[in-house]
N, C-alpha and C positions, 0 to 999 in steps of 0.2 A: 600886696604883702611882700614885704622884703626882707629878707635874714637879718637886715641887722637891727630891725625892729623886734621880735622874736628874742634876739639875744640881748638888747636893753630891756625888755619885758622881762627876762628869767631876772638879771642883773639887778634890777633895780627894785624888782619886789624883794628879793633876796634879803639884798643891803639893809632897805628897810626896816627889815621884821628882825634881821640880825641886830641894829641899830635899837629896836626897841628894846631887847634880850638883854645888852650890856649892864643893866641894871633892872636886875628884876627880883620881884620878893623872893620869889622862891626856885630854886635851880636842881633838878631832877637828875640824875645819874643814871639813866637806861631806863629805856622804853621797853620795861616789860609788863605783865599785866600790873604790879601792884605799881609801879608808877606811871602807867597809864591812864588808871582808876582815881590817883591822890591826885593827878594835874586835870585831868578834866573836871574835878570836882573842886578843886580849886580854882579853876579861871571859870567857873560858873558863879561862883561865891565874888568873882571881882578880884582875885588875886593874879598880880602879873606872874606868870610863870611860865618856863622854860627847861624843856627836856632834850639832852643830850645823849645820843645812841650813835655808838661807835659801827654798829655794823649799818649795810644797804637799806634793811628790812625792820622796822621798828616790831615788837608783837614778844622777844626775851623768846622763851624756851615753849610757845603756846604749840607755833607749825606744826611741830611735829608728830601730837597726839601723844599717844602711847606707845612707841617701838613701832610709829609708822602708821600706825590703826586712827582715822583721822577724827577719833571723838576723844576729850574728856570728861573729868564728872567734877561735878560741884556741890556743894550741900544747899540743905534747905535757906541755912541763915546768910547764904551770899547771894541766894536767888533776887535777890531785891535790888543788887549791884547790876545785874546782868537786866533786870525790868529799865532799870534807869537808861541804860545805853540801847533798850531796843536790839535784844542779843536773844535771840530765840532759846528754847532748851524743852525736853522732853521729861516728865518724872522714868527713874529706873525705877531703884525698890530703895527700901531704908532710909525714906527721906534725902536721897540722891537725885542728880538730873544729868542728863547725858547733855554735853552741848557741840558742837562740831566744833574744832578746834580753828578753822579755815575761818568759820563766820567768829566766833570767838578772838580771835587775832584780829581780823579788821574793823569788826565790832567795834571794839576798843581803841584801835588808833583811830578810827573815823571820828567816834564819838567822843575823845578829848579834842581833836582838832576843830570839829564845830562848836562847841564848849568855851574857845579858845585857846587851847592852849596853845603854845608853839614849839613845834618838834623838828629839830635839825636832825638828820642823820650823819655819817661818816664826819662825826667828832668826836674825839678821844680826850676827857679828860686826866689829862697827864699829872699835873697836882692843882694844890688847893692853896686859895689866898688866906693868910693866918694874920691876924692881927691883935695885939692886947692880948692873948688866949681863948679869942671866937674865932669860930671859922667863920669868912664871909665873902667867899666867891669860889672861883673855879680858874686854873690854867686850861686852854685847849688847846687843843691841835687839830689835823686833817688826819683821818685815818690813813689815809695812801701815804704819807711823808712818817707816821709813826709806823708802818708796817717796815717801810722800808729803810728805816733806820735815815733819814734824808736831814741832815742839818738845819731843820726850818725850827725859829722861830717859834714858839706858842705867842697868845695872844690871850686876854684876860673877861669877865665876867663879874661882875660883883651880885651877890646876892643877901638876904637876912636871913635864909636860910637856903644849904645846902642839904640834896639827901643822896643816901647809897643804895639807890635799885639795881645796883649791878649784878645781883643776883648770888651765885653758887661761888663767884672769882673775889666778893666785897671789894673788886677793887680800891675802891677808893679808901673805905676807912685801911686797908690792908699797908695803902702806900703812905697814908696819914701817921699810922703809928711807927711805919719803919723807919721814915724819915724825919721825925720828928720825938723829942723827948717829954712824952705827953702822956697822961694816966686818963682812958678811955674809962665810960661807965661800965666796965664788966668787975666780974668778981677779981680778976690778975692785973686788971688795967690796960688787957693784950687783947685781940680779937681771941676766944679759945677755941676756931673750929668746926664747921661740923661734922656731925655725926650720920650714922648710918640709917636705914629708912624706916621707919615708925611713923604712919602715916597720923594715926588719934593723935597722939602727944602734938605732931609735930604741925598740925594745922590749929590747933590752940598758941602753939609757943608763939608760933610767926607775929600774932596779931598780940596778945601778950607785949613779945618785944619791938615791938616798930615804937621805937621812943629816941630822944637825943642821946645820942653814945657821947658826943661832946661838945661844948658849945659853940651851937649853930650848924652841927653836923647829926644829921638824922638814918637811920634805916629804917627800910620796910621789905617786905618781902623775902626771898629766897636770904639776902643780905644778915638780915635778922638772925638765921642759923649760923652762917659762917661766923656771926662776931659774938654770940651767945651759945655757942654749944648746941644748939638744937637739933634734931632729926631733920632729915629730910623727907617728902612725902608722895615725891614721883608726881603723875598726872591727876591730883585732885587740886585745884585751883581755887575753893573757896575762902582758904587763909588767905591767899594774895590776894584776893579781891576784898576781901575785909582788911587787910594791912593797908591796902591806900587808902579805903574808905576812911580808916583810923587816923592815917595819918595827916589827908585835907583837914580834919576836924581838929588834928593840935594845931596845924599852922594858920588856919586861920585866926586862930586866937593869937597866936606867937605874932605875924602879920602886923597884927591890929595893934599891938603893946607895942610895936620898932617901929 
């Protein structure tokens, strides 16, 4: 065994699978549960797909539990999300299930990556490739060169569809509408927001709006509130888990017709 065997083995599987990404159907914006969910469920359906998570730890806002306390809760009609990945759960009361948030996080990244998906970590997408008035790819960068403000170069991605799992920040449609003069599918044409926490409302809305805000530009999950107004809902997770379920299920169709 020699080190520089070890380091053309990380290097060249790397390359590879980055090599396979540069054109892929569908391009995922943060590894957090709801695009976790929509890219494992899409690279089991045969769709190439590729998720981009700017921090170390793919998994979004799952770690943490509840202010620390290491369960969540899911409802009955996402239990079926959680059957598919082999993600254990408890019933509570109310047609509720307690799930551990620890097995729940890697649950999920496990089980899209055997699935197939392909998940880079510490990439930042910095903007997006626009063309004719679809969106159809992604600018990246390194996290460490974007944190530190470092003159590097981005490098490119093309995709037939792009989405925004970035959660609570929308980064991406955020930097989409500021930078460009573009009428989004909301009511002002503007991301409008979200709102304060109404959990009933706000685990309906999510799945509700996981749809194309512009063409070739998709959200789901947390995303969904910030660019629609919606409530937030704290630690109950089964909108997110039905936002990507929802939203594998448009792009496979969307896939199939480009």
């Amino acid at each position: 065994m020699r080190e520089i065997d070890i380091t053309r083995g990380i290097i060249e599987n790397h390359v590879e699978e980055l090599m396979q990404s540069l054109k892929s159907d569908v391009v995922i914006v943060g590894a957090g549960p709801s695009g976790l969910v929509a890219g494992g469920f899409l690279a089991e359906m045969g769709i190439n797909v590729t998720i981009l998570e700017k921090k170390l730890a793919p998994g979004g806002g799952i770690w943490g539990g509840g202010m620390g306390y290491k369960y969540v809760i899911i409802q009955d009609e996402a239990k079926s999300v959680l059957d598919d990945y082999e993600i254990p759960s408890k019933p509570f009361e109310n047609n509720l299930h307690a799930v551990d948030a620890l097995a729940l996080a890697s649950g999920l990244i496990f089980g899209a990556a055997k699935r197939g998906a392909k998940i880079f970590n510490l990439v930042v997408v910095e903007d997006l490739l626009v063309r004719e008035g679809r969106v159809n790819g992604v600018v990246i960068n390194n996290t460490f060169a974007m944190m530190n403000h470092f003159p590097v170069d981005p490098i490119t991605m093309e995709a037939k569809a792009v989405v925004d799992a970035t959660g609570h920040d929308h980064d991406i449609v955020r930097t989409f509408s500021n930078k460009n003069d573009v009428s989004l599918n909301t009511p002002n044409g503007k991301p409008l927001g979200e709102r304060s926490m109404f959990a009933e409302p706000a685990e309906d809305a999510v799945v509700t709006n996981t749809t194309e805000v512009y063409p070739g530009l998709y959200v789901c999950g947390m995303s969904t509130a910030a660019v629609y107004g919606g409530y937030r809902m704290g630690p109950i997770f089964g909108g997110m888990l039905l936002s990507g379920r929802k939203l594998a299920d448009m792009l496979v169709e969307v896939c199939g017709n480009r």
